[in-house]
C-alpha positions as CSV (number, residue, x, y, z in Angstrom):
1,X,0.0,0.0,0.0
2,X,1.5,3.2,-0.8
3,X,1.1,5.9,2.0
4,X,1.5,9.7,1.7
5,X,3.2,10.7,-1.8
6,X,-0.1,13.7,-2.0
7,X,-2.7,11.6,-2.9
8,X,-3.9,8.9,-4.9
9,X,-5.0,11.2,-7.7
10,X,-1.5,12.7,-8.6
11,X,-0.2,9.4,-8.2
12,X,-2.7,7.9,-11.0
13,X,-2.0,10.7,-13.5
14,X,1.7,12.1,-12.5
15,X,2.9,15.3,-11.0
16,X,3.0,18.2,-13.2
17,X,6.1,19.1,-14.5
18,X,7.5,21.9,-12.4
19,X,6.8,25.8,-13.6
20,X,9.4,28.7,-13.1
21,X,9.8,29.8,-9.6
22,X,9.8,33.4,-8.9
23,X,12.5,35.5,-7.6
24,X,13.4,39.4,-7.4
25,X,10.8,41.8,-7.2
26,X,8.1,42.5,-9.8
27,X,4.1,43.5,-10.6
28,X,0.7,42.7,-11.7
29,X,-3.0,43.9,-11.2
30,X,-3.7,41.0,-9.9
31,X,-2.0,38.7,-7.6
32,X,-3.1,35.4,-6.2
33,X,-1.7,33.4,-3.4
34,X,-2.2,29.8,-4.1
35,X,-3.0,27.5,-7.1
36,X,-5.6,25.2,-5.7
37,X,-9.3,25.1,-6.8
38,X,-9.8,28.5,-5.0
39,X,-6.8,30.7,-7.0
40,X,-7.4,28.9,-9.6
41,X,-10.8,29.7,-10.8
42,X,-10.6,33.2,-9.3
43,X,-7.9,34.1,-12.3
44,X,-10.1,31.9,-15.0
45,X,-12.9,34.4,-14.6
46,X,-10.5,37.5,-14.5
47,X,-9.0,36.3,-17.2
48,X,-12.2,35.7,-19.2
49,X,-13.6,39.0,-17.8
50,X,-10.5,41.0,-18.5
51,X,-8.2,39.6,-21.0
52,X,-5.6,42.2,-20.4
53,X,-5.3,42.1,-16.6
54,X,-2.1,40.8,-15.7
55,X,-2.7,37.9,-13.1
56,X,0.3,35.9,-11.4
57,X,-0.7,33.0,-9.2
58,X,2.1,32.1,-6.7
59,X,2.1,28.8,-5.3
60,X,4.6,27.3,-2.3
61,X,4.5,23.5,-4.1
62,X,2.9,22.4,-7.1
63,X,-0.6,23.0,-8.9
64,X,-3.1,21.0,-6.5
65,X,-0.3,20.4,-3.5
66,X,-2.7,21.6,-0.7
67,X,-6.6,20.0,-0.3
68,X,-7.7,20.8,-4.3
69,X,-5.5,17.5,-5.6
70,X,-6.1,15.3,-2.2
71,X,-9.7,15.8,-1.4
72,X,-13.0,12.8,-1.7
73,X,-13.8,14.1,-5.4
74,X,-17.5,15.7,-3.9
75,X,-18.9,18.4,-6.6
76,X,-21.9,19.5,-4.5
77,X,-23.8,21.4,-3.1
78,X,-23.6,22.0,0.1
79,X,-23.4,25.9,2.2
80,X,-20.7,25.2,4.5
81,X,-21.7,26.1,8.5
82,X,-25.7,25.4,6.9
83,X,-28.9,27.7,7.0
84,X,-29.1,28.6,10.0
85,X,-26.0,30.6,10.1
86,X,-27.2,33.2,7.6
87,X,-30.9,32.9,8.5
88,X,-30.2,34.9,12.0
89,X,-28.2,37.9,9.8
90,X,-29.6,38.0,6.3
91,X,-32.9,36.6,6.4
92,X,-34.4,33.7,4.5
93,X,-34.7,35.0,1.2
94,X,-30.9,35.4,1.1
95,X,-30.3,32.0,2.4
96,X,-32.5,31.1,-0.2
97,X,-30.6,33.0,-2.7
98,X,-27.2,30.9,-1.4
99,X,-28.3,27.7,-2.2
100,X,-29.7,28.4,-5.4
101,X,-26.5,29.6,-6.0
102,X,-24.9,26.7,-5.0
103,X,-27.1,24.3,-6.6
104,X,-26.1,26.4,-10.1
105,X,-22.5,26.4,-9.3
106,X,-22.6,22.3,-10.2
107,X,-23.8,22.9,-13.5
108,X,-21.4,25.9,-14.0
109,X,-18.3,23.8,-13.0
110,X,-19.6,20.7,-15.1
111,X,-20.4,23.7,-18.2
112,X,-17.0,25.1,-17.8
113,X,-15.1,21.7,-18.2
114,X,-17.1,21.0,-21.1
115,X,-16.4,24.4,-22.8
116,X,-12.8,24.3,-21.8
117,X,-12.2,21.0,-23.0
118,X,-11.2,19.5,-19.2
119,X,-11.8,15.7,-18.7
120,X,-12.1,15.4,-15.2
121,X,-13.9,12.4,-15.1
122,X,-17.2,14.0,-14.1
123,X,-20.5,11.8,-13.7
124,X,-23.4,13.8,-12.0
125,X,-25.1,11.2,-10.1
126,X,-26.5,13.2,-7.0
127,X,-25.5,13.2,-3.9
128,X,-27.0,10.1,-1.1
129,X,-26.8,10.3,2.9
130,X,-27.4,7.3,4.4
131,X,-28.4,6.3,8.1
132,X,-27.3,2.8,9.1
133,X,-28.0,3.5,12.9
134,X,-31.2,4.1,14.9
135,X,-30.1,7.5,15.7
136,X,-28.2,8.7,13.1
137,X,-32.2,8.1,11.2
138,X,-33.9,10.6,13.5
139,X,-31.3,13.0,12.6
140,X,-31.3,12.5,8.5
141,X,-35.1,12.4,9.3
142,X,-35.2,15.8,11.5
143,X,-32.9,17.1,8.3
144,X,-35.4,16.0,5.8
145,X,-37.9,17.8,7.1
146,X,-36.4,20.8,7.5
147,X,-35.2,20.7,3.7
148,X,-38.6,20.3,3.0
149,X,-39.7,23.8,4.2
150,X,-36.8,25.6,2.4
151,X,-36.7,26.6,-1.5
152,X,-33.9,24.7,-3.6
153,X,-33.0,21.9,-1.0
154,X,-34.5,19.7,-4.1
155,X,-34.1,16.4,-1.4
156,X,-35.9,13.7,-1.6
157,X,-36.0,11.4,1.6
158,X,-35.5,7.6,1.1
159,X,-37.0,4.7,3.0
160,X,-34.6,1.2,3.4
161,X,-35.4,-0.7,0.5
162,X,-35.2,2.9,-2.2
163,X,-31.6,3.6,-0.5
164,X,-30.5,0.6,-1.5
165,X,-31.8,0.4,-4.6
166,X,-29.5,3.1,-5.2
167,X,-26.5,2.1,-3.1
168,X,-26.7,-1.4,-1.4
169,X,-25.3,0.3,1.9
170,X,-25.3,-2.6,4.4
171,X,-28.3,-2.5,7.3
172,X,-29.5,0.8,5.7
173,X,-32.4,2.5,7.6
174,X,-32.5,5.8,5.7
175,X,-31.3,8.2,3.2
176,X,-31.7,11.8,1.5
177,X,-30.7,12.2,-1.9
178,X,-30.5,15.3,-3.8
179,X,-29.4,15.5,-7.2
180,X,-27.0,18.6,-7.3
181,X,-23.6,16.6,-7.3
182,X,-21.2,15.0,-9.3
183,X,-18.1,12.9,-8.5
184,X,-14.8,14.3,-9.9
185,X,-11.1,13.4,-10.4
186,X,-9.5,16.7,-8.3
187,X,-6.2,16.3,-9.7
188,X,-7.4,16.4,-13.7
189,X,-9.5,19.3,-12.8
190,X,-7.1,21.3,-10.8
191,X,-4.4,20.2,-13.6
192,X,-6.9,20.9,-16.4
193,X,-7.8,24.0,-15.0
194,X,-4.1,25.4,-14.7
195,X,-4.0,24.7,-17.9
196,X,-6.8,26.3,-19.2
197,X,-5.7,29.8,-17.0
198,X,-2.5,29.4,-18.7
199,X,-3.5,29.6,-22.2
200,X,-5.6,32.9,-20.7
201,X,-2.2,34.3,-20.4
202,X,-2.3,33.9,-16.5
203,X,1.3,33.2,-14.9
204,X,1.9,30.6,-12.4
205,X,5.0,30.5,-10.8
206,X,5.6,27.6,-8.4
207,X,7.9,26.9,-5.5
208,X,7.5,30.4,-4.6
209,X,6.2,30.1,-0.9
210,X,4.4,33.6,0.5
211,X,5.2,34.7,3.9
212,X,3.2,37.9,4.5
213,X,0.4,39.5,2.8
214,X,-0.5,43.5,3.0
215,X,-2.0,46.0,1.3
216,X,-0.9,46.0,-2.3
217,X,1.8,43.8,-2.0
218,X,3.3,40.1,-1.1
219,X,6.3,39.3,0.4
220,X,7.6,35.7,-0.3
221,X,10.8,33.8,0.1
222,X,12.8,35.3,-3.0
223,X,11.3,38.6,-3.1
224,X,7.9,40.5,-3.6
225,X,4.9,41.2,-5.8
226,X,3.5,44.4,-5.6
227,X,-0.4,44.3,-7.2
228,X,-3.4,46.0,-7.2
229,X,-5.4,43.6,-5.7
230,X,-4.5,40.7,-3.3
231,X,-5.9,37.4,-3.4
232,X,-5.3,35.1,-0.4
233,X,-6.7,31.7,-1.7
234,X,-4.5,29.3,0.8
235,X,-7.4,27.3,2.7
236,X,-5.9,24.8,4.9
237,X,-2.1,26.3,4.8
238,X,-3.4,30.3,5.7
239,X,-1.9,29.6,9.2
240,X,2.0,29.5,7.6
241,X,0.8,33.6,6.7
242,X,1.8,35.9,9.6
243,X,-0.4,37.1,11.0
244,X,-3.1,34.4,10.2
245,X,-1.8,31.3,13.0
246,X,-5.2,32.0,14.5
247,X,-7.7,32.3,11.9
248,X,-8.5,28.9,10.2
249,X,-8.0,25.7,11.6
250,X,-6.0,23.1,9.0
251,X,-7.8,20.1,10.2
252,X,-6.4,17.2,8.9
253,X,-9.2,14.4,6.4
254,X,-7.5,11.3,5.8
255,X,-8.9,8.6,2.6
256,X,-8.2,5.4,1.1
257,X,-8.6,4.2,-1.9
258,X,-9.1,0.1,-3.0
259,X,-7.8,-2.3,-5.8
260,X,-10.1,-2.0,-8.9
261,X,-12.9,-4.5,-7.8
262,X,-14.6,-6.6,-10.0
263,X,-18.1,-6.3,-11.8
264,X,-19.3,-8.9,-9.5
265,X,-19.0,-7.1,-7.0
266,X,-20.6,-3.7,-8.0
267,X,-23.7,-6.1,-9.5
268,X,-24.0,-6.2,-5.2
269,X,-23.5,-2.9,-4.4
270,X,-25.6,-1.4,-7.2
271,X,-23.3,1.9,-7.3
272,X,-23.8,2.2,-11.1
273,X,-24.8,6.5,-11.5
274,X,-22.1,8.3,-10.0
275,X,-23.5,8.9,-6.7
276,X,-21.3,10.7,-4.0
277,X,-21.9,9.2,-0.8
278,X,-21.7,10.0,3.0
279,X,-23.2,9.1,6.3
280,X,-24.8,10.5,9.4
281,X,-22.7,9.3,11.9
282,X,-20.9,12.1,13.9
283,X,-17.3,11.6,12.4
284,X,-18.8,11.4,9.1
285,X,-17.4,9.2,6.3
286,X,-17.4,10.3,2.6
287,X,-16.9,7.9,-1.0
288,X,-17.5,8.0,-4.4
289,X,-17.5,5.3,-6.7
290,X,-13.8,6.3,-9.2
291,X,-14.2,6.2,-12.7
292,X,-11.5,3.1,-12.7
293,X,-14.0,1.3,-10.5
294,X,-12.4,2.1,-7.2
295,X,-14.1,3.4,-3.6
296,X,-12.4,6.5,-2.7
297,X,-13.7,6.7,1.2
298,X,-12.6,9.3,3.7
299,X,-13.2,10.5,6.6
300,X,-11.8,12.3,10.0
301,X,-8.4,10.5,11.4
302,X,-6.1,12.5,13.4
303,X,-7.8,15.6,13.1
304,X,-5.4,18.7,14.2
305,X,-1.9,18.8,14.6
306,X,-0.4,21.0,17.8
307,X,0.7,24.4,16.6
308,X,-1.7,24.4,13.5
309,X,1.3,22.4,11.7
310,X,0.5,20.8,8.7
311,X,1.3,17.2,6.6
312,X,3.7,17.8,4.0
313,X,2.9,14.6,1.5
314,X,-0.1,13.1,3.2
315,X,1.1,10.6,5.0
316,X,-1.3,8.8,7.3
317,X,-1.2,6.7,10.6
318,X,-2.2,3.0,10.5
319,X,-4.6,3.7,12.8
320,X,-6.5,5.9,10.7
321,X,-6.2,3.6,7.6
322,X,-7.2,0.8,10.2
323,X,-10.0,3.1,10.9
324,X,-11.1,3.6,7.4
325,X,-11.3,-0.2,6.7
326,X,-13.5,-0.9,9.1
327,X,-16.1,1.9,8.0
328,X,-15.6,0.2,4.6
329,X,-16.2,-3.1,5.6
330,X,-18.7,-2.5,7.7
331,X,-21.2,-0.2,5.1
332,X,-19.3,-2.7,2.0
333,X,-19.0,-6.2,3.7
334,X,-18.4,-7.5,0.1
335,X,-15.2,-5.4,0.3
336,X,-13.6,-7.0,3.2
337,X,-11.0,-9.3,0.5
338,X,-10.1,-6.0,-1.5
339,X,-6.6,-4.9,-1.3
340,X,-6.3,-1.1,-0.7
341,X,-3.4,0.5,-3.0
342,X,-2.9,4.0,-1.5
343,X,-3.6,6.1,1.6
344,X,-3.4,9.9,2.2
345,X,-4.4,13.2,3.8
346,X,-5.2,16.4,3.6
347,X,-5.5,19.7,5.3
348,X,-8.9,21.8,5.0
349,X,-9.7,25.2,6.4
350,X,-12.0,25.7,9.3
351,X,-13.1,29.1,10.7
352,X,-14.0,29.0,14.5
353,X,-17.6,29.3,13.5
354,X,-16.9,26.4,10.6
355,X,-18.5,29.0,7.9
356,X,-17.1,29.8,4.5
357,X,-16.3,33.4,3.6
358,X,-15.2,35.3,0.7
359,X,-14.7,39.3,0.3
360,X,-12.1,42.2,-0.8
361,X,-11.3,45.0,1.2
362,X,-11.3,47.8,-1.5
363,X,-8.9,49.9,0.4
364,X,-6.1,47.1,0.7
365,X,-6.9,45.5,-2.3
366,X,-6.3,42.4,0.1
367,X,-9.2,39.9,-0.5
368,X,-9.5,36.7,0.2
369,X,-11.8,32.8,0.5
370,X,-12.2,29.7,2.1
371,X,-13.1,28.0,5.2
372,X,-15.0,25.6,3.0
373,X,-14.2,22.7,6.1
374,X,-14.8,20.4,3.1
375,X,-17.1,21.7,0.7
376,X,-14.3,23.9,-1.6
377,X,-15.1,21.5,-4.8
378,X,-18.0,23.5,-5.5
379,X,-17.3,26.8,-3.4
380,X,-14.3,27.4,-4.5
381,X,-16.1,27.8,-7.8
382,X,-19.0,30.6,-6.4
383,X,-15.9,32.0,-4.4
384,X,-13.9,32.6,-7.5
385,X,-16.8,34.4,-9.8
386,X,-17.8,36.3,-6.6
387,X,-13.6,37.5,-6.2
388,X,-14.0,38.7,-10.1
389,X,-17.6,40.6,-9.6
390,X,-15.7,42.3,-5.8
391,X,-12.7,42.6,-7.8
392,X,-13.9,44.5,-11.2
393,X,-16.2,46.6,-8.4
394,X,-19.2,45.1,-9.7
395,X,-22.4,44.7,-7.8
396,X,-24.2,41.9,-8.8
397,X,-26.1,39.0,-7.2
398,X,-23.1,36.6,-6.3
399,X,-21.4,40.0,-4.4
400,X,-24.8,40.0,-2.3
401,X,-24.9,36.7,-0.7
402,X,-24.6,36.1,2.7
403,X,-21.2,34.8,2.6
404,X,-19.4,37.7,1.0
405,X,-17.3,39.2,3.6
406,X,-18.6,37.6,6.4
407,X,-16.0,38.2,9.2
408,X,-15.5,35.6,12.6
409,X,-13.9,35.4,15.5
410,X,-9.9,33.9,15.9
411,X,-9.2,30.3,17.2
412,X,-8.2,30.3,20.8
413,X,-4.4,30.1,21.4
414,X,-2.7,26.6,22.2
415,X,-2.5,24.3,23.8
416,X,-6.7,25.7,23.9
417,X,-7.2,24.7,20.7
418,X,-5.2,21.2,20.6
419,X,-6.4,20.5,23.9
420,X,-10.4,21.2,23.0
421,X,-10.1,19.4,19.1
422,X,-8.2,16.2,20.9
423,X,-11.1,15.9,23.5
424,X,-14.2,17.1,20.9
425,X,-13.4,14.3,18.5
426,X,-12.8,11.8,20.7
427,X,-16.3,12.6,22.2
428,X,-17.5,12.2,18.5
429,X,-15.7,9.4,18.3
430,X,-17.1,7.9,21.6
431,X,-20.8,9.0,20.4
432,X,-20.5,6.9,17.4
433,X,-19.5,3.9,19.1
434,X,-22.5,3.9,21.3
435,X,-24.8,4.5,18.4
436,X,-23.8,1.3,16.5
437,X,-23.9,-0.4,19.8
438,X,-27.9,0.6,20.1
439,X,-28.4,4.3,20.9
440,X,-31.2,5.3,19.5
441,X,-30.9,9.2,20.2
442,X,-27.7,11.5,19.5
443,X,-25.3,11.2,22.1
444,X,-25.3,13.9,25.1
445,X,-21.6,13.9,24.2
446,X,-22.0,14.7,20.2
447,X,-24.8,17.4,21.2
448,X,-22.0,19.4,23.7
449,X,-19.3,18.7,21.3
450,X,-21.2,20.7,18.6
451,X,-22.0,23.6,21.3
452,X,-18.4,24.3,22.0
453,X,-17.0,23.8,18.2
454,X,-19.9,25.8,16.6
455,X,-20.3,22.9,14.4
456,X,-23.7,23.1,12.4
């Protein structure tokens, strides 16, 4: 089994072959710090907007280092933090507003590849939550009827025998399916995507690690970039900026991947559309079906790291591969004799309030997005068209959602934070446990854990 080595994606279709590092001091209109999904798209609609900005992307590793090439392959839907967030401070019409958003940015994404020419392996099969627990069904239940009083949830909830008719998820009880997803390959997208900005005239140096961001200007490790505007597009790897230890949380999502497994086995499992999938339990699992007839299935391992330090190549502890398995086996019995090839991690971006944000502080010309804790397929897409309106001082509909400079609170300092994510996800951890042992209500435990995180 290979471990680590960024992910199984890169490993299937190769690194890209290194671009020209910067050095000295220069300029452009525009400059971006990162080259993950977030950067990425962010310069693809400049560059289409404006073809004669000048737009350099700086990057500390490769094209797709950081969460963009590692993550479960999930183009959905989904408004990190949830409703309720936005529904105190906006209203519901704006909430509203959000998820239709959302729901169009998978079709944008999937229009864009086609236009562009990207194969990225995309199936839109929906997106199905399953329940294999008493209580993890009251809670998909209690969600399904709240998606039922809100415009564009589109959900449709699914009794035992329909779930597995569309995923033959072992002792299923319940799920909710929606059909605003698709399953991707990140690294062909993030790599097609490069491309694609490339041809736009959009520069990409690589190797060139930033250190400090102000107003009109980046310093990195060979010299600076003086631009108009600012981008800070660094999701999980935003606390390596000074200044910015405090502000996002790089939790850490670990995945394996299997052998190829044999049509026999998917005639059992009746995965045949493309379906993402994920569960209710607490530390939540996620898996799509690859297009080489893998599972891809991740989840929560060792969450945080002391200091806010990050993985360099992905490596991952047995434990958590150990951990993995047995989710797999357990929702996949007819799995338990497939070899797994690879294992690796990532690092996402949480805000202490676990909601997304993007905005542009017209003074500094410093702007930034992220926090996506997960979602940053899709919302890196929404993020990057809403950067271009903010950025070309446009006011248009995207530059009114909810989201758009939506400001939170830091993390507390260590050893808070290491201290309170250690004992929260081991009381996640613990809540699961007694659920698939016979609990038939959410844990006292998972309900506290959520209070003090902020989790939605």
């Amino acid at each position: 089994m290979l471990n680590g080595r960024v992910s199984h994606w890169w490993e299937e279709v190769g690194l890209p072959a290194p671009r020209e590092q910067l050095r000295g001091h220069s300029t452009a209109d525009v400059a971006i710090v990162g080259a993950g999904f977030t950067g990425l798209w962010t310069a693809y609609y400049l560059a289409k907007a404006n073809p004669k900005l000048d737009i350099t992307i700086l990057e500390a590793r490769h094209v797709g280092y950081g969460a963009s090439g590692r993550n479960g392959g999930w183009l959905t839907n989904t408004i990190t933090a949830g409703r309720d967030r936005y529904l105190a401070s906006h209203g519901r019409q704006a909430v509203n507003d959000f998820q239709l958003a959302m729901n169009q940015t998978v079709a944008e994404v999937i229009a864009v590849c086609s236009a562009e020419g990207i194969d990225a392996d995309l199936k839109q099969g929906g997106e199905l939550e399953v329940a294999y627990t008493a209580a993890q069904e009251q809670r998909l239940r209690d969600d399904a009827m709240t998606d039922a009083q809100w415009e564009h949830s589109d959900t449709v909830l699914l009794e035992a025998g329909a779930t597995q008719a569309k995923i033959n998820v072992a002792n299923a009880r319940a799920g909710l399916f929606h059909p605003h997803a698709a399953r991707i390959h990140p690294a062909k997208l993030v790599r097609g995507l490069a491309e694609v900005v490339e041809r736009l005239g959009v520069k990409i140096h690589e190797d060139t690690r930033a250190t400090a961001l102000q107003p009109h200007h980046v310093d990195f490790e060979a010299g600076t970039l003086k631009a108009q505007s600012v981008i800070r597009a660094t999701e999980g790897f935003t606390a390596g900026l000074a200044g910015h230890k405090r502000l996002w949380l790089p939790m850490n999502s670990s995945l394996i991947a299997t052998e190829p497994l044999p049509s026999s086995i998917w005639d059992e499992l009746n995965w045949k559309h493309g379906e993402v999938l994920g569960d209710y339990a607490h530390v939540y699992m996620y898996a799509q079906r690859t297009a080489d007839d893998r599972i891809a299935i991740g989840g929560r391992g060792v969450p945080y790291k002391y200091g806010s330090r990050t993985d360099t190549d992905g490596v991952t502890p047995q434990k958590t591969v150990q951990g993995l398995q047995e989710i797999l086996h357990r929702m996949f019995p007819q799995t338990r004799g497939a070899r797994i090839e690879h294992a690796w991690s990532g690092v996402l971006g949480v805000p202490r309030d676990w909601a997304a944000t993007v905005g542009l502080d017209p003074d500094t010309g410093l702007g930034w997005a992220g926090g996506y804790v997960g979602t940053g397929v899709g919302a890196a897409n929404l993020a990057g068209r809403t950067l271009r309106d903010l950025i070309l001082g446009a006011e248009t509909e995207l530059t009114n959602l909810p989201w758009v400079n939506h400001r939170v609170r830091k993390w507390e300092p260590e050893p808070l934070r290491w201290l309170a994510t250690k004992g929260l996800y081991a009381a996640y951890g613990a809540a699961d446990r007694s659920e698939l042992k016979g609990r038939t209500s959410t844990s006292a435990l998972a309900v506290l854990a959520d209070r003090i995180t902020g989790k939605p």
